[in-house]
N, C-alpha and C positions, 0 to 999 in steps of 0.2 A: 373223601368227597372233595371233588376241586372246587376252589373258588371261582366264584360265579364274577361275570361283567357287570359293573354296576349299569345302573340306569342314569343317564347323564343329560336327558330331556327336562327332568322337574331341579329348578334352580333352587328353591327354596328346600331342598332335600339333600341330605348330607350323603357324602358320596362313599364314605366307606363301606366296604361288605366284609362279612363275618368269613374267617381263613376255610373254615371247613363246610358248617352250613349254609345253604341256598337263602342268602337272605341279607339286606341291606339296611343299613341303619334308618331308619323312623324320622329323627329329628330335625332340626333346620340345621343349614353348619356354620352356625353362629355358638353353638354346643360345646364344651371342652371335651377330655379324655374318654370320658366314657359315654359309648355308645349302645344305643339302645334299639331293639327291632321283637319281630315276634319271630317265635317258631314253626317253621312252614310244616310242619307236621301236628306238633300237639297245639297249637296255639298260643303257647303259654309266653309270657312277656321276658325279653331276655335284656341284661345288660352287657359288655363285652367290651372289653380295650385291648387295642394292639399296638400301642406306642410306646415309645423309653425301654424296649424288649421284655416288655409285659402284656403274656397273653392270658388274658383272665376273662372266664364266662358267667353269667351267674344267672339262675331263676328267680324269679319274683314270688313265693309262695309263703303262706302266714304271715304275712305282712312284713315280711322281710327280705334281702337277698340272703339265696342257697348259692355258693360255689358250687359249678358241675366240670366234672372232668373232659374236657375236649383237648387234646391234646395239639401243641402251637405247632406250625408248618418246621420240621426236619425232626419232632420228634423233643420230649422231654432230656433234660441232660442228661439225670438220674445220677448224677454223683452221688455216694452215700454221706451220711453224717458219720463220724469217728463215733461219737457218745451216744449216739442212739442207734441201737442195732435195725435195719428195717427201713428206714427213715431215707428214702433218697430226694431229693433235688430236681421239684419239677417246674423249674425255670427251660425254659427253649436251650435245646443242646447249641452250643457253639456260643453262649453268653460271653461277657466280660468277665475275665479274673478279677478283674477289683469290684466287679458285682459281687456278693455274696450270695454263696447257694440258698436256697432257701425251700420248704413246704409250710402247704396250713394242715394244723393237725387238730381239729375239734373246733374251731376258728380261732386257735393261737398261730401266730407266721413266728416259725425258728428259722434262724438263722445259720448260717459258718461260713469259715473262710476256706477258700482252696487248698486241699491237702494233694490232690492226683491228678497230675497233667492228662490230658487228652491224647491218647496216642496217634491216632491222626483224624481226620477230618471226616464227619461222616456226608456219605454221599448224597448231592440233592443239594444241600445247604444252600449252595450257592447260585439256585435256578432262579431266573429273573421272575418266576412267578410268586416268590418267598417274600421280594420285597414288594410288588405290586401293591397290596393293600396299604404299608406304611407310604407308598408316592401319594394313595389318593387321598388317605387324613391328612397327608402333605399337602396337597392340591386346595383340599377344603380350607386349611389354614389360611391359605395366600389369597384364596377367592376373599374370606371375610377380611384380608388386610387390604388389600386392593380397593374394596369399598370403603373403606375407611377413612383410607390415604384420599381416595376420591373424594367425599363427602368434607375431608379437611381443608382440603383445596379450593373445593367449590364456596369454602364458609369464608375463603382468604387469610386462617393460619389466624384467626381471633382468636379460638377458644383450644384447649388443649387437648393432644388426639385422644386419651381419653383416661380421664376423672378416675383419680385415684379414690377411693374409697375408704372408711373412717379403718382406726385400727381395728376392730373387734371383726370387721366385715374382711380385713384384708388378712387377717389370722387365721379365720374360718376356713377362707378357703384355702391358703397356704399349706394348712395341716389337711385338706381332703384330699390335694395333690400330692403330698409326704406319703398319706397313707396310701394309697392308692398306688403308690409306686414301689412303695414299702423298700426304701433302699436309705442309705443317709446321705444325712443334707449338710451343708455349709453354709455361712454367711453369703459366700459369694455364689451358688446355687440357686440359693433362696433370690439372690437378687436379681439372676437371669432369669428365674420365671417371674419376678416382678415385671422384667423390662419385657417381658415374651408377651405380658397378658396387655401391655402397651403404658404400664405407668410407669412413666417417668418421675425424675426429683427424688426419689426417697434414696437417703443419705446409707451407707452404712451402717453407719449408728442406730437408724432406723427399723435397718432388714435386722440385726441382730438384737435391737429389744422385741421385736416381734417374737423372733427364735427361742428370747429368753422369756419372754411374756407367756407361750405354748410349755413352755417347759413345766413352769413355775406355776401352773394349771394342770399340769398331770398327765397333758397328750403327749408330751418330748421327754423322750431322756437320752444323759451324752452318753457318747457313744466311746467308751473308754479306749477300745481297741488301739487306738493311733495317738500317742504322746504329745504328739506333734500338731496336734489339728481338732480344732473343737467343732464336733460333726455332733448331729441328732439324731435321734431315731424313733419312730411312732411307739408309743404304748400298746395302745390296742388297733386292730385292724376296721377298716370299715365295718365291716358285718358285725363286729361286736358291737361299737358304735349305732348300729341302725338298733339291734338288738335293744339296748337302755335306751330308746325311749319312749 
C-alpha cells in the first residue's frame, strides 16, 4: 500500500504518516520518536517509528505494546544469523554495516554483526518516495525548533533555550531512546542526543555518569564487541519494560 499525503492544514498535528498504512500520526509535533495514530480499518490504537532506520510498528492490546509485522519501504534485509538456524534480520534492506543485524524473538532483540555482503543493490531503494516520510519527522523537528528559537528571542536570550532536567529524569529518557533504537551508544552519542533535545552545559563527565548510573541499574550493559571503545547496549527492549509494570 503507498504512502499517503499528509494532511498539512492542522498545525498543532504531527506531520508524519505511517510508510505502508493510510494514516497519519495523532499527536502534536512537539512529540519525540515514536508515533502514534489508529488503524483505518480495525481501529485499534497503533504506535510506529521511522527514524534512525528504525521501522517499528506496534498495537496497543492487554495493556501493552504487541510488535506487528509490516514490513519497512524496500523490504526487510533478512540476513541470516550464523548461530541460529531460521533467524533472519528484519532491519530495512540496504542498512548500515556498522548497524548490527538484528530480530525480536519472543520480545528478546538478538543481535550480530555482518558476516555476507549484499551482492548488489536491491531495486526501488532509492525512490524519493522511500525517504519522503523521514523529510517530514524532519520537517516536524525544525517546525518545533523554529518556535523555540522564536520564543527565545522574543524573551531577549534571558532565560536558557531549554531546561535541562534532574539526573533520574534525564536517564529515563536517555535509556527510552537507547531502547528504542536498540543499537549501541557512546559517551559522545549520548551527548548529541543531549544537545539534539536542546540541552546544553552538560559536561562529559556528565553524559558518561548518566551511561554508567543506567548501567549500574541493570538497563546498560558494555558492549564488549570493540576493545577500543566503551559503547552500551539495552538489557531489555521496550515491550519487555511496558510488560513489568
Amino acid at each position: 500500500m503507498p504512502e499517503i499525503e499528509p494532511d498539512l492544514s492542522n498545525r498543532n498535528r504531527c506531520v508524519s504518516v505511517h510508510w505502508s498504512l493510510p494514516a497519519q500520526c495523532e499527536l502534536p509535533p512537539s512529540h519525540w520518536d515514536d508515533h502514534e495514530t489508529t488503524h483505518p480499518e480495525t481501529g485499534a490504537r497503533l504506535r510506529y517509528c521511522r527514524t534512525g532506520g528504525t521501522w517499528r510498528t506496534e498495537e496497543w492490546r492487554d495493556s501493552f505494546w504487541h510488535r506487528i509485522e509490516i514490513s519497512p519501504p524496500g523490504g526487510y534485509c533478512g540476513q541470516p544469523d550464523p548461530d541460529r538456524p531460521g533467524v533472519t534480520c528484519t532491519a530495512q534492506y540496504g542498512h548500515r554495516f556498522s548497524r548490527s543485524h538484528s530480530r525480536d524473538i519472543d520480545g528478546e532483540w538478538h543481535q550480530w554483526p555482518t558476516h555476507v555482503r549484499e551482492p548488489e543493490h536491491r531495486p526501488g531503494l532509492q525512490e524519493q518516495d522511500l525517504l519522503r516520510g523521514l523529510l517530514y519527522d524532519q520537517a516536524a523537528e525544525l517546525t518545533e525548533l523554529r518556535a523555540a528559537i522564536a520564543a527565545y528571542q522574543k524573551a531577549g536570550g534571558a532565560t536558557r533555550f531549554r531546561s535541562t532536567p534532574e539526573p533520574g529524569e534525564r536517564q529515563s529518557r536517555l535509556l527510552t531512546r537507547i531502547e528504542n533504537h536498540n543499537c549501541p551508544v557512546t559517551t559522545s552519542i549520548a551527548a548529541k542526543i543531549y544537545l539534539s533535545w536542546g540541552w546544553k552545559g552538560l559536561t562529559e563527565r556528565t553524559v558518561r555518569s548518566d551511561l554508567a548510573s543506567l548501567a549500574r541499574a541493570g538497563h546498560l550493559q558494555l558492549d564488549e564487541s570493540d576493545p577500543g571503545c566503551r559503547r552500551y547496549v539495552p538489557v531489555r527492549s521496550p515491550r519487555r519494560r511496558g510488560e513489568n509494570r
